[in-house]
C-alpha positions in Angstrom: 68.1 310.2 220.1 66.3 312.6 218.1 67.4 313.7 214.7 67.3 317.5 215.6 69.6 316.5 219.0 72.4 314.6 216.6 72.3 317.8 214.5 72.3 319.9 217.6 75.1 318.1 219.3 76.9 317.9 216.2 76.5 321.5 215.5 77.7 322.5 219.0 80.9 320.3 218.5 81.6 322.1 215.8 81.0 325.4 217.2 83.6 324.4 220.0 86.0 322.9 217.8 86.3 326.7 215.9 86.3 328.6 218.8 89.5 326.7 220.6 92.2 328.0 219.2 91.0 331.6 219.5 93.2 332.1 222.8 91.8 335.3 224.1 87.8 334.0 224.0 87.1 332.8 227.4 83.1 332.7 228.7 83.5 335.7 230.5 84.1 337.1 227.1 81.4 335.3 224.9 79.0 336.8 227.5 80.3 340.0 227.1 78.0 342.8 227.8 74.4 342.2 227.7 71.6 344.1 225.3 71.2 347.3 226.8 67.5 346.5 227.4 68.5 343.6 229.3 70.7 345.7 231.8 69.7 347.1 235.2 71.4 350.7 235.3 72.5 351.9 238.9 72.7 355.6 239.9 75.6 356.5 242.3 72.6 357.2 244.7 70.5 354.1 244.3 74.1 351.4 244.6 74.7 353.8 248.1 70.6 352.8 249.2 71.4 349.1 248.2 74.6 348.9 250.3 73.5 350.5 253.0 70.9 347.4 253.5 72.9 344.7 251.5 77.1 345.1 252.7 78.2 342.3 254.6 80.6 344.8 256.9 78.1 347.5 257.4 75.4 344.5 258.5 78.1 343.3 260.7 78.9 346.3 262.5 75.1 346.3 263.1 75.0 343.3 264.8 78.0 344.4 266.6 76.6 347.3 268.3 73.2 345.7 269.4 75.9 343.1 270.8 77.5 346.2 272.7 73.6 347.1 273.8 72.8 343.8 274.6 76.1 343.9 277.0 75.1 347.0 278.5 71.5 345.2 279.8 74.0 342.5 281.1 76.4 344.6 283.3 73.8 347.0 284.8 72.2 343.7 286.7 72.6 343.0 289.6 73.9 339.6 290.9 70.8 336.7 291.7 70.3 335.6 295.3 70.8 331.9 295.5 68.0 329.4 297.1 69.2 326.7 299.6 67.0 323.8 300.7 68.8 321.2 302.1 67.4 318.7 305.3 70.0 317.9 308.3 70.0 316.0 311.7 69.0 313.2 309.2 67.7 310.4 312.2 68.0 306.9 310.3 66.8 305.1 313.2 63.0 306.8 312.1 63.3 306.6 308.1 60.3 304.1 307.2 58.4 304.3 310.6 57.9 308.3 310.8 57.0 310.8 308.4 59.4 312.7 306.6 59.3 316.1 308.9 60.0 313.7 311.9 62.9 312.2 310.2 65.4 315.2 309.2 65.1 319.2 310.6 64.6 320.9 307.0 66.5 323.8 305.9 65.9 326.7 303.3 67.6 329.7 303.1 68.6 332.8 300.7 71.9 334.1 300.1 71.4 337.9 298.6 75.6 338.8 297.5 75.9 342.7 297.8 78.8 344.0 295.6 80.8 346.4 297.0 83.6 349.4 295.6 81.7 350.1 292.3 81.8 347.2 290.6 78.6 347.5 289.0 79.1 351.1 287.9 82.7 350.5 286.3 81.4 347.6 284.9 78.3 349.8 283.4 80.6 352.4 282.6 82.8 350.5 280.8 79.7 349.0 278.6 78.2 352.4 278.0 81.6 353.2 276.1 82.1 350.4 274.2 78.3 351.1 273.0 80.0 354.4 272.0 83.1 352.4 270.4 81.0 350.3 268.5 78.5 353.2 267.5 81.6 354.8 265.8 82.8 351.7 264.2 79.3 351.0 262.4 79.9 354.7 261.1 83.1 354.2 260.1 82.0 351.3 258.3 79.5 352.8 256.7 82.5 355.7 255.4 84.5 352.5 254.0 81.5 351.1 252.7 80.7 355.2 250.9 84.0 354.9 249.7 84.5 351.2 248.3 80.7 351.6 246.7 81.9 355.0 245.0 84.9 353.8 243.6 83.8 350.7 242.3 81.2 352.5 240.7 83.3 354.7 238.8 85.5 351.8 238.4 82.5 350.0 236.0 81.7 353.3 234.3 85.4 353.7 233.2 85.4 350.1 232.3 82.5 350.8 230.1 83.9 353.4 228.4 87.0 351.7 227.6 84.7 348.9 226.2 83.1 350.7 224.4 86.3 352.9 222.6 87.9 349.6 222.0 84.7 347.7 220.5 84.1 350.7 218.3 88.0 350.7 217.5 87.6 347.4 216.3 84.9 347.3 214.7 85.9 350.1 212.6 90.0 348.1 212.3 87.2 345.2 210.8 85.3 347.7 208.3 88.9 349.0 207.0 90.1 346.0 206.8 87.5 345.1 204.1 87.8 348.2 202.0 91.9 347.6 202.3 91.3 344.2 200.3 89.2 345.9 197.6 91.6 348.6 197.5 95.0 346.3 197.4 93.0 344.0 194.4 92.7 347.3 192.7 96.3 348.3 193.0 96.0 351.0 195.2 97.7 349.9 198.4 100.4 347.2 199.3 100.4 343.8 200.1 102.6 345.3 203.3 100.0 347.8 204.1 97.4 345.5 204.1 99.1 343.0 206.0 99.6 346.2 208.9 96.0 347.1 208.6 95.3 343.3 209.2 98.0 343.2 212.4 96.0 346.5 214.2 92.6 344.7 213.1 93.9 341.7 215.3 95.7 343.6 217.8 92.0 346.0 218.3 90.0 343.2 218.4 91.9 341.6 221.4 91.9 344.6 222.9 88.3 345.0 222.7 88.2 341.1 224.3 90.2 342.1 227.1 88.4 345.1 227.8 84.6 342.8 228.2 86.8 341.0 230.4 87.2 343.9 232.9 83.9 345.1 232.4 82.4 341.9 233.4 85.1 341.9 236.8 84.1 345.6 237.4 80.6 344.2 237.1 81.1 341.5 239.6 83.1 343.9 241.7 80.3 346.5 242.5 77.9 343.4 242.6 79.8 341.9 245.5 79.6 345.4 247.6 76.1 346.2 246.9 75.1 342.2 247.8 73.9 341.9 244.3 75.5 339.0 243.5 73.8 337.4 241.0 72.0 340.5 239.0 76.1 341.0 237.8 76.3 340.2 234.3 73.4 343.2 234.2 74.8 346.0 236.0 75.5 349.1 234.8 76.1 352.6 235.6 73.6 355.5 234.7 74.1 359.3 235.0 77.4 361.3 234.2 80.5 361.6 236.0 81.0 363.6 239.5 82.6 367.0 239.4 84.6 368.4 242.0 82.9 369.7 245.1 83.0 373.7 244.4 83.1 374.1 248.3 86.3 372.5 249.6 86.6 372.1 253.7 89.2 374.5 254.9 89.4 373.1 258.6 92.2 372.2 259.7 93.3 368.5 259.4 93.9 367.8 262.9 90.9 369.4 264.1 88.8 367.7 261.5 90.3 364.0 262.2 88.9 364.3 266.4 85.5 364.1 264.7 86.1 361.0 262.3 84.1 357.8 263.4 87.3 355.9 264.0 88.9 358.3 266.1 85.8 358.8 268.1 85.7 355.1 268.4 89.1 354.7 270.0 88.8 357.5 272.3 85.7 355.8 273.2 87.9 352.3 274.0 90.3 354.5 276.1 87.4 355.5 278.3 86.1 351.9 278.6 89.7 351.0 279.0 89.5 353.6 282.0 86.6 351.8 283.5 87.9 348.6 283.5 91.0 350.0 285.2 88.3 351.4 287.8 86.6 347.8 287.8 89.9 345.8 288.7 90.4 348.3 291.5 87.0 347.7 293.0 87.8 344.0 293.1 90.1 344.8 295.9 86.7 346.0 298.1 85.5 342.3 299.0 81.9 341.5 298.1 79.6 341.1 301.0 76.9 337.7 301.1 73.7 338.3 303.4 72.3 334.8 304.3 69.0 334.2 305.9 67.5 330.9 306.7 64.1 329.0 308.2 64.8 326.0 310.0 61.5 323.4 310.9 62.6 320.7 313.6 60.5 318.8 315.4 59.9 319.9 319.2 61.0 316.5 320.6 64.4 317.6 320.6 63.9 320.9 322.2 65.0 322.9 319.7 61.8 323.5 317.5 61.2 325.9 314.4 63.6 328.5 314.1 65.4 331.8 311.6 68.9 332.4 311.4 70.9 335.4 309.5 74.2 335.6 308.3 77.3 337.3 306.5 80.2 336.2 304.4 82.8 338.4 303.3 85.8 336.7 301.5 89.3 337.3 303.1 91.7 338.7 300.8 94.8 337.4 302.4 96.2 335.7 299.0 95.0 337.8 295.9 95.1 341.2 295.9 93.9 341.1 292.2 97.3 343.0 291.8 97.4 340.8 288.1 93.9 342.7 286.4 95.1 346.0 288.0 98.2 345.6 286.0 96.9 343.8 282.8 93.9 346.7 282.8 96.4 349.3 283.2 98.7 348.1 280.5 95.3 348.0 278.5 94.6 351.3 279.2 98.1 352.7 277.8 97.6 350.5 274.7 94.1 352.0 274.0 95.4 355.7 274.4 98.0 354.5 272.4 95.9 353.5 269.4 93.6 356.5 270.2 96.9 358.8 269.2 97.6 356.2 266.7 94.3 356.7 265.3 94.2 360.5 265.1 97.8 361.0 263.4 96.4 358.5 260.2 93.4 360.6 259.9 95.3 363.9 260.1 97.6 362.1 257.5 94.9 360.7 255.3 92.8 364.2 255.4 96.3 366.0 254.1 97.1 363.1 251.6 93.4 363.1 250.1 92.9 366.9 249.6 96.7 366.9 247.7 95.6 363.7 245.5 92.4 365.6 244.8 94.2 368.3 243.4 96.8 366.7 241.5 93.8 364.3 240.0 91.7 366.9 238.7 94.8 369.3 237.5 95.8 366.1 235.5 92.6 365.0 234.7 91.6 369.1 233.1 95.4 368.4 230.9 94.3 365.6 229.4 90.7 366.5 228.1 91.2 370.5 227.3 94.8 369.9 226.0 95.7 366.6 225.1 92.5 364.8 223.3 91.6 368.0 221.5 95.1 367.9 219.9 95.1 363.9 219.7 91.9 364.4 217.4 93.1 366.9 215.3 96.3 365.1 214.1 94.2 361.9 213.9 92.0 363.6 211.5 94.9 365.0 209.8 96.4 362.2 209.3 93.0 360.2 208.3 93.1 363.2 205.3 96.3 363.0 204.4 96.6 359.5 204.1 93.0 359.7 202.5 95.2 362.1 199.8 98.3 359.8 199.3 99.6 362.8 201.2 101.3 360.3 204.2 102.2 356.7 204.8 100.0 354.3 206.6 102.4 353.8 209.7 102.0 357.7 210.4 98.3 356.8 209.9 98.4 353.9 212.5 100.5 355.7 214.8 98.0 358.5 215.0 95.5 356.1 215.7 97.1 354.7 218.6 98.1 358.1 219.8 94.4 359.0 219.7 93.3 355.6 221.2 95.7 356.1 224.0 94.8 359.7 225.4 91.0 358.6 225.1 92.0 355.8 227.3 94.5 357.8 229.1 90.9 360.4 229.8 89.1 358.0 231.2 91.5 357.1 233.8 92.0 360.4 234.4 88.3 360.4 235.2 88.2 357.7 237.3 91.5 358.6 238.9 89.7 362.1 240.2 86.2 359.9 241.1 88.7 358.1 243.6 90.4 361.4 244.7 86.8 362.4 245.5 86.0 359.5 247.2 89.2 359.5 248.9 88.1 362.6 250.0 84.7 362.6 251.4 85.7 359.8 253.3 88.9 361.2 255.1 86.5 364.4 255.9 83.9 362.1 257.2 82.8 363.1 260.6 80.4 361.6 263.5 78.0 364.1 262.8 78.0 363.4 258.8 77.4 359.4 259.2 74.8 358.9 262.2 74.5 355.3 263.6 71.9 353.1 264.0 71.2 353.0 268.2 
């Protein structure tokens, strides 16, 4: 081994032997947030573009309409005619002295089945809806998708923020903290004080630990829904946050939530339920088989070369298919079922999301034109005052954590109403807002 690896190792040992006891340093922390020129900022806009092409669901609801297409192409085929060849009046008496035609009569034929009672246009119905059902569920994917994306995008921006008011919290907690010992060698503050200062030092600087923490898990978090996986550690958010929409929908909730993707997707289910009620009727109309044959014999026999036709027809003396009648009517109760099912939760979730928008923003205006302008004047206050011997250092600290917590409280107030908007936009999401892919 090298002299410079013995140092290195020995160096690293140490390193790790310091940084144990620290409880709240994990890795996730020690990589905290990268140099801003090493990080790849995301509008709102571009993270939408990327999960349109990159989320797992939306791709799978892709695949599961051109499934639905690809069904479609199946049931609006007809069924094959089947090929017979077979030899008979097999004469062993002549096998190894004659040839083969002299031997056996051969045989080939074509069976053409015709369905009867509609099968084929239930059964094409019925796949022409759920092309329509699954249509409506890759939109309503892509809603979730809208809404997961948004949130998690103001999620990281919030979790920046609060990053970076606890990291400057603490830094500034560490610059005190240096000016407290010069001042309590001089006389001019207590050993209690500075043993406070030195308790809201600690206390900021785990804070500030916690906060990389979350930042990194927001990170990770829009990461996952954007399939940018590995780009993580380097995310972040560029551009402002949302405002209100000025213009508010004022349509009625039920009305609105008939046009929603998932409601248009389950009345679409009732009406391939419908068709499959229609197809296990038509099984009680028996399908018909058309046979037609060529027969070579040999003219020794009398009989000679000859054609022959044919018709089957199955005798439904035993099954009356009265079983898929019943089990596709039940399924057709249980899909107008959820198709009711599905319009009350969107009427619900339309209602709920306009009130939750309202509250959001009413609390979110409180905190920043009210609370954090008041928050900052009795923190400077107190900063003066305290500056002037004119106040004790625990009315000094408290300030400071009054400030610290209605700056926090603002930024969850923010992302609270980028939620509510989400909420929002997604609950008034209709088939004609989303599009689909067919």
């Amino acid at each position: 081994m090298t002299p410079f690896k013995v140092v290195r190792e020995r160096w690293l040992a140490c390193a790790l032997t310091c940084l144990a006891p620290l409880p709240f340093i994990t890795p996730i922390a020690l990589a905290a947030s990268p140099a801003p020129s090493q990080q790849t900022a995301f509008s709102l806009d571009a993270a939408m573009a990327a999960a349109e092409t990159d989320n797992i669901d939306v791709i799978r609801s892709r695949l599961a309409l051109k499934t639905a297409q690809a069904n479609l192409r199946i049931a609006d085929t007809a069924p094959n005619p089947n090929l017979n060849l077979s030899a008979v009046q097999l004469r062993p008496g002549r096998i190894g002295r004659r040839p083969l035609d002299s031997v056996a009569d051969t045989v080939v034929g074509i069976d053409l089945p015709l369905e009867r009672g509609g099968k084929r246009q239930a059964r094409t119905g019925e796949a022409r809806a759920l092309i329509d059902a699954a249509a409506g569920d890759l939109a309503s994917a892509r809603r979730d998708m809208r809404e997961a994306v948004y949130g998690a995008y103001f999620d990281l921006k919030a979790a920046e923020q609060r990053s970076a008011i606890l990291s400057a919290i603490a830094a500034s907690y560490a610059d005190s903290q240096h000016m407290a010992h010069t001042q309590e060698h001089a006389g001019s503050i207590s050993r209690g004080d500075l043993s406070r200062q030195a308790v809201e030092a600690s206390r900021a600087k785990t804070d500030a630990q916690q906060a990389a923490i979350a930042l990194q898990v927001a990170r990770l978090g829009l990461a996952t829904l954007i399939g940018r996986e590995r780009d993580a550690p380097d995310i972040a958010t560029g551009g402002e946050w949302v405002d209100v929409p000025a213009a508010a929908s004022t349509e009625p909730a039920d009305l609105l939530a008939l046009r929603r993707p998932d409601v248009l997707a389950a009345q679409s289910r009732v009406e391939a339920a419908r068709r499959s009620l229609d197809g296990a009727h038509a099984l009680r109309h028996p399908d018909v088989t058309v046979s037609m044959q060529y027969e070579h014999a040999m003219d020794d026999l009398g009989v000679g070369s000859s054609v022959g036709v044919g018709v089957s027809v199955p005798l439904p003396v035993r099954n009356r298919y009265s079983g898929e009648v019943d089990a596709a009517g039940t399924a057709l109760v249980q899909a107008e079922a959820e198709a009711r099912k599905a319009a009350a939760v969107a009427t619900a979730e339309i209602t709920i999301a306009r009130q939750s928008l309202s509250q959001a923003s009413e609390r979110r205006r409180e905190i920043e034109e009210r609370q954090l302008p008041a928050a900052r004047d009795a923190a400077g206050v107190a900063e003066f005052a305290y500056t002037n011997g004119a106040t004790s250092l625990l009315e000094l600290l408290d300030a400071r954590r009054s400030l610290r917590a209605v700056e926090l409280g603002a930024v969850d107030a923010r992302a609270d109403e980028a939620h509510a908007i989400a909420q929002l936009q997604a609950a008034e999401t209709t088939g004609e807002t989303t599009g689909d892919d067919r």
